[in-house]
Every structure is written in structure tokens, then in C-alpha cells.
C-alpha positions in Angstrom: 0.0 0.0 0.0 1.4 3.1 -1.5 -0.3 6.2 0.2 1.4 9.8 1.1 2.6 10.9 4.6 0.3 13.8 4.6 -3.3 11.1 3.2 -2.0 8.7 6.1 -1.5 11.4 8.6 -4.7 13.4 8.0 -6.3 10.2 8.5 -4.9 9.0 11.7 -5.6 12.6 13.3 -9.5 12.5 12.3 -9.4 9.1 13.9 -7.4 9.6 17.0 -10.0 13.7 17.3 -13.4 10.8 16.7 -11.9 8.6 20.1 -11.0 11.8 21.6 -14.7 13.0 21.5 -16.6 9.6 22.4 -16.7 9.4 26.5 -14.6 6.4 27.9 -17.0 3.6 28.2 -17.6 4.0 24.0 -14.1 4.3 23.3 -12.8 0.7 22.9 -16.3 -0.2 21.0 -15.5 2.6 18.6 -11.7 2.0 18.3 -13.0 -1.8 17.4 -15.5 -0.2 14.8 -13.1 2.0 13.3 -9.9 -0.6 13.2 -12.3 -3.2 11.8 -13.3 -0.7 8.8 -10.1 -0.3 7.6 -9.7 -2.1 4.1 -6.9 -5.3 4.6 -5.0 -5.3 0.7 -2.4 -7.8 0.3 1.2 -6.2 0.5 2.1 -5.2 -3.3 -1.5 -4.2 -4.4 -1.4 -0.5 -5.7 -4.0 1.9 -4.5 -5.4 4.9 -5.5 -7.8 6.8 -3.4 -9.7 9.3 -5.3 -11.7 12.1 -3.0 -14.0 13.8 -5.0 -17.3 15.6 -4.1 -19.0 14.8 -8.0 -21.0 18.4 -7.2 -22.7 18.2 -10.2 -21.9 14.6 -10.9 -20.8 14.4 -14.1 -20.7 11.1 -15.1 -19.2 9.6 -19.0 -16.8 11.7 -19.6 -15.9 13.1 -15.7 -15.6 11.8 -12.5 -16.8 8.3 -14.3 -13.6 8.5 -16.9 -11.4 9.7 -14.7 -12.1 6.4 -12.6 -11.9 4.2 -15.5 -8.2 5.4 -16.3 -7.0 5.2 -12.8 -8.6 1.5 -12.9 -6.0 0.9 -15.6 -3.1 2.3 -13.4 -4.0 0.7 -10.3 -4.7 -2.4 -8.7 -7.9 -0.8 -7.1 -9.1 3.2 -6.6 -11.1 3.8 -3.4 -13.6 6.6 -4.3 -14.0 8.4 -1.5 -16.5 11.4 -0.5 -14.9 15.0 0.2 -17.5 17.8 1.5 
């Protein structure tokens, strides 16, 4: 798994601020929920992650193609929702 210092890091800081925020008795159950959500890829397999907000979606010939190409670079692309 291929992924910047700064994606990894952003990532472990909205975890570690979502345990921070939950009292003590929910803590363990969310750090459970949160460590079983993370997607397993066998060592090698290149991914992309892709944040994207698709406000408009535009379909063929946007978001869609854009998608398709990465596809054909990577081993998988994780699409995931920015706001």
C-alpha cells in the first residue's frame, strides 16, 4: 500500500480527534469499529484513493472517466466522499 505521509496522517488525526470526542465507556467499542473498517489489501497491491465531491456529478466523460483510467493504473481506486 502506497499512500502519502500527509493522506496517512490526516487520516490517523480525524481518527485519533473521533476517540477523543466519544466518553470512555464507547471508546474501545469505537476503536473496534473504526480498526475493523479499515480495508486489509495484500502487501504489493497499488492503491489509488480518489476524494471527490462529484458536485454536479458528471458522469461519462468526468468523475466516471477519470475512474476508468485510474482503474488501468491501479490495482484498485477507493472513491472516497470530500464535503
Amino acid at each position: 500500500l502506497q499512500a502519502s505521509p500527509f493522506i496517512l496522517a490526516s487520516l490517523y488525526a480525524i481518527i485519533r480527534s473521533l476517540l477523543k470526542e466519544r466518553p470512555w465507556s464507547t471508546q474501545a467499542r469505537a476503536q473496534k469499529e473504526l480498526t475493523d473498517a479499515i480495508p486489509r489489501v495484500s502487501p504489493g497491491t497499488r492503491v489509488c484513493v480518489y476524494g471527490l465531491s462529484a458536485n454536479p456529478p458528471t458522469g461519462e466523460g468526468g468523475h466516471a472517466t477519470i475512474v476508468a483510467h485510474l482503474r488501468r493504473m491501479f490495482d484498485e481506486v477507493w472513491v472516497l466522499p470530500v464535503y
